[in-house]
C-alpha positions as CSV (number, residue, x, y, z in Angstrom):
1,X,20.7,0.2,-12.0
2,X,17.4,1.5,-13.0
3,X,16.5,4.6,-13.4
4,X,13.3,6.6,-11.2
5,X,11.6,9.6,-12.4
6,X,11.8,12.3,-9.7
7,X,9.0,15.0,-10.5
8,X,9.6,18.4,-8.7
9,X,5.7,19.9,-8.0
10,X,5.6,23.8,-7.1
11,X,2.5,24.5,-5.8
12,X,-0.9,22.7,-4.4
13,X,-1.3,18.9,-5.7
14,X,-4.6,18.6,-8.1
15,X,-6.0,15.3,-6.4
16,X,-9.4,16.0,-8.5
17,X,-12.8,16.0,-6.8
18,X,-14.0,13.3,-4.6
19,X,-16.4,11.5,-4.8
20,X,-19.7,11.6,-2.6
21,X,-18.7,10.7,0.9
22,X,-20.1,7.6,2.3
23,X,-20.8,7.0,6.4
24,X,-21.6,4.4,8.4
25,X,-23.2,5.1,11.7
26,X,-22.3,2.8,14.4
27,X,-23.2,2.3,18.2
28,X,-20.4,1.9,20.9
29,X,-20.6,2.2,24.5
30,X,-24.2,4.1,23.7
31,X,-22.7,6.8,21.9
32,X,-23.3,7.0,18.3
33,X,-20.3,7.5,16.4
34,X,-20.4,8.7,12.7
35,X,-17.7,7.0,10.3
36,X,-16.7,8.1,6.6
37,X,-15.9,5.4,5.1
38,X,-13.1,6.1,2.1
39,X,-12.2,3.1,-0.8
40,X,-8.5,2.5,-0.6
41,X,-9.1,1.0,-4.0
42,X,-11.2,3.4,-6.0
43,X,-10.6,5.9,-8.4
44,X,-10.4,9.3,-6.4
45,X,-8.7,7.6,-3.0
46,X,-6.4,10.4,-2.7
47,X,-9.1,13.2,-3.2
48,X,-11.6,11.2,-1.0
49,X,-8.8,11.0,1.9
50,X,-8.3,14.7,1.3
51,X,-11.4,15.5,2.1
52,X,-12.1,13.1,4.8
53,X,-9.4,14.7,6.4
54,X,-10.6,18.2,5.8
55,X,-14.0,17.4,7.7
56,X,-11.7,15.8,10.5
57,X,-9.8,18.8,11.3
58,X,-13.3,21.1,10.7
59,X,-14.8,19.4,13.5
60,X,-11.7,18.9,15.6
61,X,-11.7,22.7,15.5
62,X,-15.5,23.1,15.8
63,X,-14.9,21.5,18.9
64,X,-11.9,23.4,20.0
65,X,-14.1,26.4,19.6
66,X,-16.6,25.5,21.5
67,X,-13.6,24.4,24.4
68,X,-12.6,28.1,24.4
69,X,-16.2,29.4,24.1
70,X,-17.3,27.4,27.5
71,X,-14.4,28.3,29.7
């Protein structure tokens, strides 16, 4: 049977800086849509998906915001 290495991690995970984001802007239905485009196969993928997802939920709750500030 072989053995794994479990390693307990207390705390936030260091996923090291990303790199400079990258977007592609593309038209659909008329609308332009802004995509970040992140390199499953690079260097910093999990610090570049980290912060791709970070500016995800900023806008989602940009947007929220400006829901609540309209109603």
């Amino acid at each position: 049977m072989a053995t794994q290495l479990i390693e307990l991690v207390d705390g936030p995970l260091d996923t090291g800086k990303p790199s400079k984001p990258k977007f592609r802007t593309v038209r659909k239905d008329g609308q332009i849509v802004k995509l970040r485009i992140v390199d499953a196969d690079g260097p910093n993928f999990s610090a570049d998906l980290t912060a791709s997802f970070q500016a995800n939920i900023r806008r989602a709750r940009k947007e929220n915001r400006e829901i609540e500030n309209d109603s």
